[in-house]
Each structure stands twice: as structure tokens, then as C-alpha cells.
C-alpha positions in Angstrom: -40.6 158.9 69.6 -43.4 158.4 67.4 -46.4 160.7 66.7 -49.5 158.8 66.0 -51.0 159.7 62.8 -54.7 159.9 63.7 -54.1 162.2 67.1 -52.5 164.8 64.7 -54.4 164.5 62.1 -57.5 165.0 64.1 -55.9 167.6 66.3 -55.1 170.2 63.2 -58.0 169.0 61.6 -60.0 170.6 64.4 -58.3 173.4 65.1 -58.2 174.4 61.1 -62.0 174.0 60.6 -62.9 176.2 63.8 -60.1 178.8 62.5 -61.9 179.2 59.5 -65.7 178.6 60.7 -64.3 181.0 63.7 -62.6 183.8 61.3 -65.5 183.7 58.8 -68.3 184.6 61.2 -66.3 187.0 63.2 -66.0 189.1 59.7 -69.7 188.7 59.5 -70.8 189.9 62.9 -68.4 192.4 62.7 -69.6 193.9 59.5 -66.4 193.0 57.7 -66.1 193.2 54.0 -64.3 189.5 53.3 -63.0 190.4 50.4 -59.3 188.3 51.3 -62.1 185.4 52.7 -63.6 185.1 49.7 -60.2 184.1 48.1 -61.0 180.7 50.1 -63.4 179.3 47.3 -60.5 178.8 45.3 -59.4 175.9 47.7 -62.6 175.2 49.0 -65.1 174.0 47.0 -68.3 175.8 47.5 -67.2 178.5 50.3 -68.7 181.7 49.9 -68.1 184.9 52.9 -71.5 183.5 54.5 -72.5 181.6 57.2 -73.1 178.3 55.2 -70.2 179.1 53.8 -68.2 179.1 57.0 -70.0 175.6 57.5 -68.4 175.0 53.6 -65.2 176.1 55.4 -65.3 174.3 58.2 -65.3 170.3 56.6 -62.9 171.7 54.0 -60.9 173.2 56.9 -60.8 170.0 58.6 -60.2 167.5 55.7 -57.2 170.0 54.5 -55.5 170.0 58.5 -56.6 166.2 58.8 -54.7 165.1 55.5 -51.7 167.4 56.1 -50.9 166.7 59.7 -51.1 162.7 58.6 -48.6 163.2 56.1 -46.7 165.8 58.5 -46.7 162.5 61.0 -46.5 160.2 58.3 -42.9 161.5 57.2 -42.2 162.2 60.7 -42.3 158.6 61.5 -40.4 157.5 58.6 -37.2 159.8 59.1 -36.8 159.7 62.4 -36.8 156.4 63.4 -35.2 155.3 66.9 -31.7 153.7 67.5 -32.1 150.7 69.1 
């Protein structure tokens, strides 16, 4: 079987982004401190514990899922190839 690159890239890309987008705000609304949050600007350039930041958050969040789950597949593909 062979996973299609794009799907699962796409798919964690998504679900990555709204984690962090998702996470973020809840600390916010919640009057959380985000001091572990904040630890995010050092993978993601120009996040910050605010809302525009969770914006920040959520592209980085997406390109970050997007590229690993295409190399996930990507390897995937390439080692387990079908007997035919």
C-alpha cells in the first residue's frame, strides 16, 4: 500500500497548525501564563504567547506537519514497497 504524499502532508499539516493556533488561545482566554508556549519562538520564527502570534503558530505549525508527514510518507513509500 502506498500513502500519497500530499493527503498526509496536508492532513498533519492541518491538524498541527489548529493544535497550536487552538492551544495558544485557549492559554489566553484562560488567563494562562505561557511561559512553556513561549518556548515556540525558538522554532517558530516570529511566535509570541499572543493572538497574532497563534496566527505566527499556525503557518509555522502547518509548514512543520506538512514537510514532516511528506517525508514520513516519502520513506514510507520507499521501504515498503509491494511484492509483486
Amino acid at each position: 500500500m502506498k500513502l500519497n504524499k500530499v493527503a498526509c502532508g496536508l492532513a498533519s499539516g492541518i491538524l498541527w497548525g489548529l493544535a497550536v493556533f487552538a492551544v495558544t488561545n485557549y492559554r489566553l482566554l484562560t488567563g494562562g501564563v505561557g511561559h512553556s508556549l513561549s518556548n515556540l519562538n525558538l522554532f517558530y520564527f516570529g511566535y509570541s504567547f499572543s493572538f497574532v502570534g497563534s496566527i505566527i503558530g499556525l503557518i509555522w505549525g502547518f509548514v512543520y506537519g506538512f514537510v514532516i508527514a511528506w517525508i514520513f510518507a516519502f520513506l514510507y513509500n520507499l521501504f515498503a514497497k509491494q511484492k509483486q
